[in-house]
VEXKE-312079 format. One record per residue (C-alpha): residue number from 1; x, y, z. Coordinates in steps of 0.5 Angstrom, whole numbers, plus 500, padded with zeros to 3 digits. Example, Ala and Ser with C-alpha at 12.3 -4.5 7.8 and 13.67 -1.06 7.14 Angstrom:
2
+--------+-----+-----+-----+
| tormar |  px |  py |  pz |
+--------+-----+-----+-----+
|      1 | 525 | 491 | 516 |
|      2 | 527 | 498 | 514 |
+--------+-----+-----+-----+
! end
This chain:
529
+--------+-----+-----+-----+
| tormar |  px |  py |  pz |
+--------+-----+-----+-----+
|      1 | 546 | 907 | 955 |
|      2 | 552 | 903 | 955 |
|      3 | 554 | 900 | 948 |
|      4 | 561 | 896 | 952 |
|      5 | 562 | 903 | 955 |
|      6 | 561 | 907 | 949 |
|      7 | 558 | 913 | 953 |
|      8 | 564 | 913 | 958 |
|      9 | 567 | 918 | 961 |
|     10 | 572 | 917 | 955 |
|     11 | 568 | 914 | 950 |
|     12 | 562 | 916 | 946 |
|     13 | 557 | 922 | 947 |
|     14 | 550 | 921 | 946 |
|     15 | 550 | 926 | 941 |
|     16 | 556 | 922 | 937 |
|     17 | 551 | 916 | 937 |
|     18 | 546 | 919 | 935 |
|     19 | 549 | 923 | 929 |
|     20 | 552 | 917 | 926 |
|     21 | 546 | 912 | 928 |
|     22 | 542 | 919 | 923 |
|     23 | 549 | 918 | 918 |
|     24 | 548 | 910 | 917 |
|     25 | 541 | 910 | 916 |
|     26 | 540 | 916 | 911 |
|     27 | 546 | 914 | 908 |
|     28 | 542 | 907 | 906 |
|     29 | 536 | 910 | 906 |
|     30 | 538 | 915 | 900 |
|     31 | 542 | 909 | 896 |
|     32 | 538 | 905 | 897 |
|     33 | 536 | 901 | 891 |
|     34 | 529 | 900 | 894 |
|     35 | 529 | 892 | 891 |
|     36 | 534 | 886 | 894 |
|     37 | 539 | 883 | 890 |
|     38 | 538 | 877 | 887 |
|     39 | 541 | 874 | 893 |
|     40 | 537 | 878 | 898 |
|     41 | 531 | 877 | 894 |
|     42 | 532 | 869 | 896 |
|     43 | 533 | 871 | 903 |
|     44 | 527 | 874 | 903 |
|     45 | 523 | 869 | 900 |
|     46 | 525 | 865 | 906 |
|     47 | 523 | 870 | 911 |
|     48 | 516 | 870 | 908 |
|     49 | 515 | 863 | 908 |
|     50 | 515 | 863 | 915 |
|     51 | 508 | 866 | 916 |
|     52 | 505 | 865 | 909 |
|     53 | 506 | 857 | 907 |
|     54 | 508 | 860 | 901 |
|     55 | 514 | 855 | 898 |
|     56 | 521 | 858 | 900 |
|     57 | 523 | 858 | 893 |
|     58 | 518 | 859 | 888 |
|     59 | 517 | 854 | 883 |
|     60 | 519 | 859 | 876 |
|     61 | 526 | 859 | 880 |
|     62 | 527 | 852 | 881 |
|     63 | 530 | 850 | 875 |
|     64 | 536 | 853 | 878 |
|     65 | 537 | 855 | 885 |
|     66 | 535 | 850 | 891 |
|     67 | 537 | 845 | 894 |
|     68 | 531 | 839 | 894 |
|     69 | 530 | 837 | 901 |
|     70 | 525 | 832 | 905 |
|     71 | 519 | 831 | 901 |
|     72 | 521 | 833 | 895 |
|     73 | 521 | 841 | 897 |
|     74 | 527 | 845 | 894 |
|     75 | 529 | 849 | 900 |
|     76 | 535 | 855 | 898 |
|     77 | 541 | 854 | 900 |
|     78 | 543 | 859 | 905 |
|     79 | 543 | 859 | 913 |
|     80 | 537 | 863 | 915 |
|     81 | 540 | 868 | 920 |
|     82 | 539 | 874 | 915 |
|     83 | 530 | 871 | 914 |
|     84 | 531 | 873 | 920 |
|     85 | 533 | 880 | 921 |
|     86 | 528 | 882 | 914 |
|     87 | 522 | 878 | 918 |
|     88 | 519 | 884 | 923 |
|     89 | 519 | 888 | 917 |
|     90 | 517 | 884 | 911 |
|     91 | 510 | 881 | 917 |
|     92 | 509 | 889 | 917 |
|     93 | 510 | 891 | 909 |
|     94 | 506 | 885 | 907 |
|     95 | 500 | 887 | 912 |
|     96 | 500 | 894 | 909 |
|     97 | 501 | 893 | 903 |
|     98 | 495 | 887 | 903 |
|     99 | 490 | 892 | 899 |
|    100 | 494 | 893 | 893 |
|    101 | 494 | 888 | 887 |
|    102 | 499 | 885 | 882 |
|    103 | 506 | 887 | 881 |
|    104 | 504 | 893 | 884 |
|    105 | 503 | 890 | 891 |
|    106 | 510 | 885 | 889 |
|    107 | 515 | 891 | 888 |
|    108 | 512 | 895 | 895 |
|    109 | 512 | 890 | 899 |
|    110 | 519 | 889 | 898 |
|    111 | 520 | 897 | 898 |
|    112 | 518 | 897 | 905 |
|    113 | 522 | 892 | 907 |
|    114 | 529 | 895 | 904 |
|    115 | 528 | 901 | 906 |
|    116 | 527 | 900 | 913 |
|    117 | 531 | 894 | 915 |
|    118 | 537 | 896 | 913 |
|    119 | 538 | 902 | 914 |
|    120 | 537 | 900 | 921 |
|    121 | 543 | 895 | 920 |
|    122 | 547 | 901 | 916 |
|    123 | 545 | 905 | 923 |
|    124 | 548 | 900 | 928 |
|    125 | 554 | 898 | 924 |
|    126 | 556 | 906 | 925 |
|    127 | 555 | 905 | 933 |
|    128 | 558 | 899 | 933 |
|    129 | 564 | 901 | 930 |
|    130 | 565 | 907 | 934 |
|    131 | 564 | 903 | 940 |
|    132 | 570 | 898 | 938 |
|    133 | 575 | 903 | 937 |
|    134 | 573 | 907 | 944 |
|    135 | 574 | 900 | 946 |
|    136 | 581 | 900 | 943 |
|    137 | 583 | 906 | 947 |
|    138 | 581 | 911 | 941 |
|    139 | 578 | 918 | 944 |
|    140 | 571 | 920 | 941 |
|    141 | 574 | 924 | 935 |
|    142 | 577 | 919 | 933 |
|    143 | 572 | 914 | 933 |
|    144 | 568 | 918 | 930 |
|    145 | 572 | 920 | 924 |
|    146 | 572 | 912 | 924 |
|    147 | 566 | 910 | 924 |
|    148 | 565 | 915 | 917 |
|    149 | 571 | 913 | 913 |
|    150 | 568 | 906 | 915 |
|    151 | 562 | 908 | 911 |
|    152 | 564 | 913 | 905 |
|    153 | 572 | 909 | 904 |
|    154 | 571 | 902 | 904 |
|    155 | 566 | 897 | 901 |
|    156 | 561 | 898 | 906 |
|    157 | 558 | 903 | 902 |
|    158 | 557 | 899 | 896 |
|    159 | 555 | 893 | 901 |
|    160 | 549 | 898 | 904 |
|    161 | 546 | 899 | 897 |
|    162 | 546 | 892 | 894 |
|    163 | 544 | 889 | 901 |
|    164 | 547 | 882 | 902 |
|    165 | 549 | 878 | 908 |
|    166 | 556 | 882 | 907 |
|    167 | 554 | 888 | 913 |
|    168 | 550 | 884 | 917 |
|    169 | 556 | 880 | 918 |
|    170 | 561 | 885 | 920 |
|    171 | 556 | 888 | 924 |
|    172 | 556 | 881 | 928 |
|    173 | 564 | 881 | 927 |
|    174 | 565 | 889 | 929 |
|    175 | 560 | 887 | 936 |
|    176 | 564 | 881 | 937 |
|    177 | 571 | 884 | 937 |
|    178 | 568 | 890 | 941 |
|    179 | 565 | 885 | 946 |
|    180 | 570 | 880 | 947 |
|    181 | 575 | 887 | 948 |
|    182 | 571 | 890 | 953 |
|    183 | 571 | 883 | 957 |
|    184 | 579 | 883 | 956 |
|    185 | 578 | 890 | 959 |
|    186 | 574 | 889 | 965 |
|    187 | 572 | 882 | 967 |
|    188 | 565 | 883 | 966 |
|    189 | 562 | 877 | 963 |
|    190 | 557 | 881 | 961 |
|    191 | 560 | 884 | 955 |
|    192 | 564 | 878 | 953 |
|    193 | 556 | 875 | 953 |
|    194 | 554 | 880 | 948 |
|    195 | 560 | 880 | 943 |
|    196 | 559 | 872 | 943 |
|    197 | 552 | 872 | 942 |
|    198 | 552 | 877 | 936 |
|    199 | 558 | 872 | 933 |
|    200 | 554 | 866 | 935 |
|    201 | 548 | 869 | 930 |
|    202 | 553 | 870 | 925 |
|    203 | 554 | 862 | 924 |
|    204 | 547 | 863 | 921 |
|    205 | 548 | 867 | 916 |
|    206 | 555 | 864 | 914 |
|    207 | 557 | 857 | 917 |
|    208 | 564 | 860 | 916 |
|    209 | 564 | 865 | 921 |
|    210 | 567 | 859 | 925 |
|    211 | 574 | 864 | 923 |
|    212 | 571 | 870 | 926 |
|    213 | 570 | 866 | 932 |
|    214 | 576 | 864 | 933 |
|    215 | 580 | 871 | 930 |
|    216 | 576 | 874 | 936 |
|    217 | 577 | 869 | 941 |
|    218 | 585 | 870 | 940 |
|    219 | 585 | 877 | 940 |
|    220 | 581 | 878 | 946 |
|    221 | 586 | 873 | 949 |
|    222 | 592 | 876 | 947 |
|    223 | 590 | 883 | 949 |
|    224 | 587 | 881 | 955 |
|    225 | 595 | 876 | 957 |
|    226 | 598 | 883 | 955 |
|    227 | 595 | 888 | 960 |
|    228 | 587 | 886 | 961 |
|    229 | 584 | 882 | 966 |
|    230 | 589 | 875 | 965 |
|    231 | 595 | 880 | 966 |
|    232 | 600 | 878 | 971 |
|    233 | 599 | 879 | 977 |
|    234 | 592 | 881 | 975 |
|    235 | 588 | 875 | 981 |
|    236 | 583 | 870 | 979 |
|    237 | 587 | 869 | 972 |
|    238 | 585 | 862 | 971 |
|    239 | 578 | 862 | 974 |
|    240 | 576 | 868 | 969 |
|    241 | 578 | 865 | 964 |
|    242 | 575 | 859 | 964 |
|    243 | 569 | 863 | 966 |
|    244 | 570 | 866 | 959 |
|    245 | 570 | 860 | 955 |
|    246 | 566 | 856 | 959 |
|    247 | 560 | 862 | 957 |
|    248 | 563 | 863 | 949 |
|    249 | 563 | 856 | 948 |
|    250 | 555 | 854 | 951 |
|    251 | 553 | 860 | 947 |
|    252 | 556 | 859 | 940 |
|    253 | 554 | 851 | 941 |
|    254 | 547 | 854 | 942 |
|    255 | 547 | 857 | 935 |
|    256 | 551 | 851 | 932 |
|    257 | 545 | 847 | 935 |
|    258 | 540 | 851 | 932 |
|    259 | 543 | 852 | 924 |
|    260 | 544 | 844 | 925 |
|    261 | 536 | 844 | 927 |
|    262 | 535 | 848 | 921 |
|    263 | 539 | 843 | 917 |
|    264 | 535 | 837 | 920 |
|    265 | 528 | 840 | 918 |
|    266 | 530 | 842 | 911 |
|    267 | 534 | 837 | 909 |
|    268 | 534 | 830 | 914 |
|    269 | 542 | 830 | 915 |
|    270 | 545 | 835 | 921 |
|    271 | 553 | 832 | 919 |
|    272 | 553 | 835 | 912 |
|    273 | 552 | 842 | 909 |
|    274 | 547 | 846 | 905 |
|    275 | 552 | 847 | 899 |
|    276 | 555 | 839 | 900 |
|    277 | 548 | 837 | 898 |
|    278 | 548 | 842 | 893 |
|    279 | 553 | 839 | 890 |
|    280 | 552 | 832 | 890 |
|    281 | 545 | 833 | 887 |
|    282 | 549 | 838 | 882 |
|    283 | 554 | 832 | 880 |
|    284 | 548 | 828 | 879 |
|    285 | 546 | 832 | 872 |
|    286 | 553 | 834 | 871 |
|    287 | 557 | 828 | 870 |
|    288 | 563 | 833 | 868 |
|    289 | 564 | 837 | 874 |
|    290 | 570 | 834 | 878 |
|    291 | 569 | 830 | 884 |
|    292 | 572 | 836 | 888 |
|    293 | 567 | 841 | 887 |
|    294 | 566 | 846 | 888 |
|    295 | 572 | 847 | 891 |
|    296 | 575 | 845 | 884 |
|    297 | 578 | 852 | 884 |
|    298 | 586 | 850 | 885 |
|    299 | 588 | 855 | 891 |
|    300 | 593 | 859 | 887 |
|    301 | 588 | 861 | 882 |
|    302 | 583 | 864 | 887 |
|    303 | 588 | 867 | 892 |
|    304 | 591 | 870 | 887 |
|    305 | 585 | 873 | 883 |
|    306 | 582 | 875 | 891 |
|    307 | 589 | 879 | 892 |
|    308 | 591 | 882 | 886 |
|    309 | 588 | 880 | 880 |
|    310 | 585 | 886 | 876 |
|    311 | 578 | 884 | 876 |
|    312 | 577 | 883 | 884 |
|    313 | 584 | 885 | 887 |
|    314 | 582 | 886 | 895 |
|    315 | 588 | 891 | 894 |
|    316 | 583 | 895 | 889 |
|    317 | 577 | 895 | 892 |
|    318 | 580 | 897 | 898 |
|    319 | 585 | 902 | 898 |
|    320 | 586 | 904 | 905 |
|    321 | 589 | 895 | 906 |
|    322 | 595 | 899 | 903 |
|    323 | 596 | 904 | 908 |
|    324 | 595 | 900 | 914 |
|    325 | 602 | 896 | 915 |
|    326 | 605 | 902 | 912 |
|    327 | 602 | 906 | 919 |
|    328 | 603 | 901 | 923 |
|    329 | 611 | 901 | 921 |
|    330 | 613 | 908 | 922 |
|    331 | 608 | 908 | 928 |
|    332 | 612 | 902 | 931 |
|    333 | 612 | 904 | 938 |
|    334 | 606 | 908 | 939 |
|    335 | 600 | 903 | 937 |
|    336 | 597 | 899 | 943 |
|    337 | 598 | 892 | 944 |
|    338 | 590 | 892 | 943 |
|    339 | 591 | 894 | 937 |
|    340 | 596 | 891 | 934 |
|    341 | 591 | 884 | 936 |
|    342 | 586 | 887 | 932 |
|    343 | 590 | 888 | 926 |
|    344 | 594 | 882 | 927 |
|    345 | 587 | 877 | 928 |
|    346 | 583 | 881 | 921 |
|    347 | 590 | 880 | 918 |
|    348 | 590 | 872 | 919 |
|    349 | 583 | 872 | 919 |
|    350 | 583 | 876 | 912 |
|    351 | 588 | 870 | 911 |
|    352 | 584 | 864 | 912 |
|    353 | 578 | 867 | 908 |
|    354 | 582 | 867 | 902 |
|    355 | 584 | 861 | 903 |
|    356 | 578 | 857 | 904 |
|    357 | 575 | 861 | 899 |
|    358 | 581 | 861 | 894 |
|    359 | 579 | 853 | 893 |
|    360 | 570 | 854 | 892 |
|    361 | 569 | 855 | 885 |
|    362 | 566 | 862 | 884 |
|    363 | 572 | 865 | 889 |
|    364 | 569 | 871 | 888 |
|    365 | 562 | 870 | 890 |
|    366 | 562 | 874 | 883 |
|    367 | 556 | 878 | 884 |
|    368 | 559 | 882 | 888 |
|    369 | 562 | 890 | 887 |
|    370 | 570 | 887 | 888 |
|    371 | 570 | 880 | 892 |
|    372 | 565 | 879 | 897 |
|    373 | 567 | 873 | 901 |
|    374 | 573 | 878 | 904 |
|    375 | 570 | 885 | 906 |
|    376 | 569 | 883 | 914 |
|    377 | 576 | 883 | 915 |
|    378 | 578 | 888 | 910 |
|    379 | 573 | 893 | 912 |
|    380 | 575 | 892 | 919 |
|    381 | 583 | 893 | 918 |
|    382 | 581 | 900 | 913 |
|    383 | 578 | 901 | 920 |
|    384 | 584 | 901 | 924 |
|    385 | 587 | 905 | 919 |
|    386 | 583 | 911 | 919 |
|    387 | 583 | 911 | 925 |
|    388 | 590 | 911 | 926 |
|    389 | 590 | 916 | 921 |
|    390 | 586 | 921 | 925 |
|    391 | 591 | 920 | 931 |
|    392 | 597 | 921 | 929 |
|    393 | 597 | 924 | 922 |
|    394 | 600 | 930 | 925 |
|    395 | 606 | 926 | 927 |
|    396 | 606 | 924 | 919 |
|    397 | 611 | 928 | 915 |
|    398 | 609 | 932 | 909 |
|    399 | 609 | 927 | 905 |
|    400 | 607 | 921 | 907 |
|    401 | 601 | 925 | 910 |
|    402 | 600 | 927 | 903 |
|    403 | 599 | 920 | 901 |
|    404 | 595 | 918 | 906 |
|    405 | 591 | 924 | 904 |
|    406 | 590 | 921 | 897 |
|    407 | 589 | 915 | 899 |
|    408 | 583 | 916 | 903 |
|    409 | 580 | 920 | 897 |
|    410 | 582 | 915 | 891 |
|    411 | 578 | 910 | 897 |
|    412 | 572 | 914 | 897 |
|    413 | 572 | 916 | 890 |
|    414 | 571 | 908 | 889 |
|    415 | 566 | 906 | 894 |
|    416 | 562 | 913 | 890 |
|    417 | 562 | 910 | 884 |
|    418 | 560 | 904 | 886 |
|    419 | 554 | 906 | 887 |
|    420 | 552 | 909 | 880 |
|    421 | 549 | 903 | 876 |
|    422 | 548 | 896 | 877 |
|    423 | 553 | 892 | 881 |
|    424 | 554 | 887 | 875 |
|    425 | 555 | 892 | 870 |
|    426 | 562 | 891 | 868 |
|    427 | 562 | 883 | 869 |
|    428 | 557 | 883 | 863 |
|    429 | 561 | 888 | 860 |
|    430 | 567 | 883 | 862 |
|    431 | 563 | 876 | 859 |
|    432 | 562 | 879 | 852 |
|    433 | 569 | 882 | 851 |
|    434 | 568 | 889 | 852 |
|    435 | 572 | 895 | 857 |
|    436 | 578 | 894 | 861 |
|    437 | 579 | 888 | 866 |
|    438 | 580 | 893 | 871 |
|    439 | 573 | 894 | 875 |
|    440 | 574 | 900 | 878 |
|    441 | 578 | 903 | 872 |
|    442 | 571 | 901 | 867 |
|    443 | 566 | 904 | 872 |
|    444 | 569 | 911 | 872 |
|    445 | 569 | 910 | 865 |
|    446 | 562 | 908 | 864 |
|    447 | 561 | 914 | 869 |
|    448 | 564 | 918 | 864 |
|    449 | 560 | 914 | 858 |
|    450 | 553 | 915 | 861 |
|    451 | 555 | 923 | 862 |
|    452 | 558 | 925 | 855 |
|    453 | 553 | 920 | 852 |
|    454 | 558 | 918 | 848 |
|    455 | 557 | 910 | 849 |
|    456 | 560 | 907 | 843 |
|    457 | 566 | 911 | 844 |
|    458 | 568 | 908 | 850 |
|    459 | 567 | 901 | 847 |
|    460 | 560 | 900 | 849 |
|    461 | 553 | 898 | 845 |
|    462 | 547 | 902 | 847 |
|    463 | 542 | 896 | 846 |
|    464 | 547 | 891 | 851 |
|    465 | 551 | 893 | 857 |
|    466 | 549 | 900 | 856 |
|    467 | 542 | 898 | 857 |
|    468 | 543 | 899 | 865 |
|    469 | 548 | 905 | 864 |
|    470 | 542 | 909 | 869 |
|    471 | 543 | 911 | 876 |
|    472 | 541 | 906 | 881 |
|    473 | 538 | 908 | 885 |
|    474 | 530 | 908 | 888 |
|    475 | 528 | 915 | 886 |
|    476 | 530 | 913 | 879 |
|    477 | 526 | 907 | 878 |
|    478 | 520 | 910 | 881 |
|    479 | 519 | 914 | 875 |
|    480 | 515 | 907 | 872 |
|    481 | 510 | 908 | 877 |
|    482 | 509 | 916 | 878 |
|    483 | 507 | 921 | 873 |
|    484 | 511 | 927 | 871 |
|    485 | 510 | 932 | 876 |
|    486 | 510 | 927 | 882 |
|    487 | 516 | 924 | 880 |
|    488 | 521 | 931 | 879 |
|    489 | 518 | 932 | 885 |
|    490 | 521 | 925 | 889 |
|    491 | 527 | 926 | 886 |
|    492 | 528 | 933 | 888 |
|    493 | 526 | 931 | 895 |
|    494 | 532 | 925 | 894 |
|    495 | 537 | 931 | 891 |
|    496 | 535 | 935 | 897 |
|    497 | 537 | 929 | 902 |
|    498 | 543 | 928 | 899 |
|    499 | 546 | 935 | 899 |
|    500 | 544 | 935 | 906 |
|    501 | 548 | 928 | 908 |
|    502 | 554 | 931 | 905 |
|    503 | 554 | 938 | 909 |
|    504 | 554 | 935 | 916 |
|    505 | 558 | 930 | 914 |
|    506 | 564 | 934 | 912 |
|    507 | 562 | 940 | 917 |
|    508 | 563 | 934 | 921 |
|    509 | 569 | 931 | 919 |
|    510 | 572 | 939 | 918 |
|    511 | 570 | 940 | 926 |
|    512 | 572 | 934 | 928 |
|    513 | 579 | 934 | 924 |
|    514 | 581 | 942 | 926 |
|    515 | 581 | 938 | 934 |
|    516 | 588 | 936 | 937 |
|    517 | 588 | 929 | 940 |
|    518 | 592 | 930 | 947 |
|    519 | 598 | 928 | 946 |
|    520 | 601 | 920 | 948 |
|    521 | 606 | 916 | 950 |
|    522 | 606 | 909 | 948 |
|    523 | 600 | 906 | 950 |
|    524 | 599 | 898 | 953 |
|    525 | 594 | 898 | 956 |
|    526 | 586 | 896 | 955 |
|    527 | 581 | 902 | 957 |
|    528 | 578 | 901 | 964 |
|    529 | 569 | 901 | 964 |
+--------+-----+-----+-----+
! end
């Protein structure tokens, strides 16, 4: 087995894949909601049509969600990449549940497709990781304890619960970058092929992605010009990279093409967007909308609330972003040029996020735990930085070592309390005037709330928001449906998973942390296959 030379010499074990694909899917098996987000559920939908002839949009959701397309069906207005990977699993649900009646048979159905779509996901998101920081010339205890901060220190955790598009994307942005950096490695167009083919898929989910492709294509150039396969001297220099473009560019204009495919058969029109015929149709029954919706929003406003603001400050939800350039200042001179690439091209795209996004109406995607339209770039960076951590947190003083510490700790400490109660607990509380304005600061405190009983106290109302201050998770809700004895059952069975997780996780990361990295120089070279 060879994930872009994961299990090499001086790469991954299998043992090391086989334990974080294990970590990732018991992680998302366990806090798993066992029902798709709003979101999700749409997504689902379309998947499910495909094979049933049931409308992609139901008629009781008409009213306010769709676009009207040819014929006069309402389509939704997503791209259909993530349909896709829920497809397999829910051909599989609606046959096993088929002797099952009403909302029974409604609520397993989609049990069983969450339950095993997406911890799959949650397993190769880890892989992936690991795998892209061997290609960057990190060693396997060090992509390891990436790979697990990646799933317990930044907004992947809570992504894993809630299920949006959000972690298939930075799967296909962690195996776009590892790909394309194996190709600035070796040569090998192989690799570049598969990192293009996962970027390429990406353009179904969420047109722009066409950022990610052009973060991933200049990093790889970047890093290869510097020490890779188009470094001086290096023969063949111009041939390899037209080879390069030649196969990224055919691949992406095949995914482009069938996203336009889509767009025909939907909508009759393969120039404009989804989102564009949404609004045109919108403005049709809102006169008052502006005429730039939806991208109505002025730049500094939704630049500012993505970057500082307190209800959705990137620098709040990932607390590791500010880490990152202070590691990559004092660790000047010791940190690859691969590296330096990676973090440079996440900034900028990070960068290109916010500014694309700053100007949409809702530039939070508010149904979100922080703002969703960000997390690729910031996970990706939180990765680096852990990583770096991991490396050279020895050479660190006893101070800054202490604050790295605590970082990471506020930073998982975040990502767990996200998955205590239903994600739009604190924007309900927000609309109706109630709880500070600070989401992460609210969500401790409704921790709090829920365990002291003392609801009114901490400003809350028992019959409104507080109604969803119960734990989120699948065990929980089984309690509709299963007698007494049954459910305290599950729920032990669920107790014991999460005791379980946590003892090899930290046993893990306890063993792999007492090991010393050899020591290095500084490096500049890609690691060769």
């Amino acid at each position: 087995m060879d994930l872009f030379g994961a299990t090499s010499r001086t790469g991954l074990s299998r043992r090391s894949v086989l334990f974080l694909a294990a970590v990732g899917f018991a992680t998302a098996f366990l806090v798993s909601t066992g029902e798709p987000g709003l979101d999700t559920k749409h997504r689902l939908q379309v998947a499910h049509s495909l094979f049933t002839g049931e409308p992609p949009v139901p008629e009781n959701e008409r009213a306010y969600f769709g676009v009207v397309g040819r014929g006069g069906t309402v389509h939704a207005w997503f791209g259909i990449g993530q349909s896709l990977v829920m497809l397999p699993a829910d051909l599989v649900a609606t046959k096993a549940t088929a002797s099952l009646r009403g909302p029974v048979r409604e609520r397993a159905r989609l049990a069983l497709v969450m339950l095993t779509t997406f911890p799959v996901l949650s397993a190769l998101i880890l892989v992936a990781a690991a795998a892209l920081l061997v290609s960057l010339g990190f060693d396997e205890r060090e992509s390891v304890l990436g790979a697990l901060g990646l799933q317990f220190a930044t907004t992947l955790l809570p992504y894993t619960q809630v299920t949006q598009e959000n972690s298939l994307l930075l799967l296909a942005l962690l195996l776009g970058y590892a790909g394309h950096l194996r190709w600035a490695s070796t040569g090998r167009l192989a690799h570049a092929v598969l990192g293009s083919l996962a970027l390429g898929f990406a353009l179904l989910i969420r047109i722009p992605t066409v950022l990610d492709i052009a973060a991933v294509a200049a990093c790889a150039l970047m890093a290869s010009s510097s020490c890779g396969v188009l470094a001086g001297g290096q023969p063949n220099r111009g041939a390899q990279l037209g080879r390069y473009l030649l196969v990224s560019a055919s691949i992406y204009a095949v995914f482009l093409a069938i996203d336009r495919w889509y767009q025909w058969i939907r909508f009759g029109t393969v120039f404009s967007t989804y989102q564009h015929l949404w609004a045109q149709q919108l403005r049709a029954t809102r006169p008052d909308l502006p005429a730039n919706f939806p991208f109505s929003t002025p730049l500094s406003v939704g630049a500012w609330g993505a970057l500082f603001s307190p209800e959705r400050s990137v620098f709040l939800f990932e607390p590791l972003l500010v880490l990152t350039p202070l590691l990559l200042i004092l660790l000047r001179g010791r940190i690859s040029r691969p590296v330096q690439a990676v973090v440079g091209t996440a900034t900028l795209l990070l960068g290109g996020y916010v500014c694309f996004y700053g100007r949409w109406f809702d530039w939070s995607g508010a149904s979100s735990w922080g703002d969703r339209f960000l997390t690729g770039p910031t996970e990706l960076i939180a990765l680096i930085a852990i990583a770096l951590l991991a490396r050279h947190g020895r050479e660190l003083s006893r101070l800054l070592a202490a604050l790295s510490i605590a970082v990471l700790a506020l930073a998982v400490f975040i990502q767990l309390e996200s998955l205590a109660f239903w994600y739009l607990l604190e924007e309900t509380q927000h609309a109706q005037g109630l709880g500070t304005r600070f989401t992460v600061v609210q969500r401790a405190i409704n921790i709090a709330a829920l365990v002291s009983t003392r609801f009114r106290a901490w400003g809350l109302d028992p019959g409104g928001p507080a109604a969803e201050l119960r734990p989120n998770f699948f065990f929980w809700k089984l309690r509709e449906y299963l007698p007494p004895t049954s459910w305290s059952a599950t729920a032990a069975a669920w107790a014991c998973g999460v005791l379980v997780l946590s003892f090899a996780v930290a046993a893990k990361v306890r063993a792999l942390s007492r090991q010393a990295s050899p020591p290095r120089t500084r490096e500049t070279a890609l690691p060769s296959s």
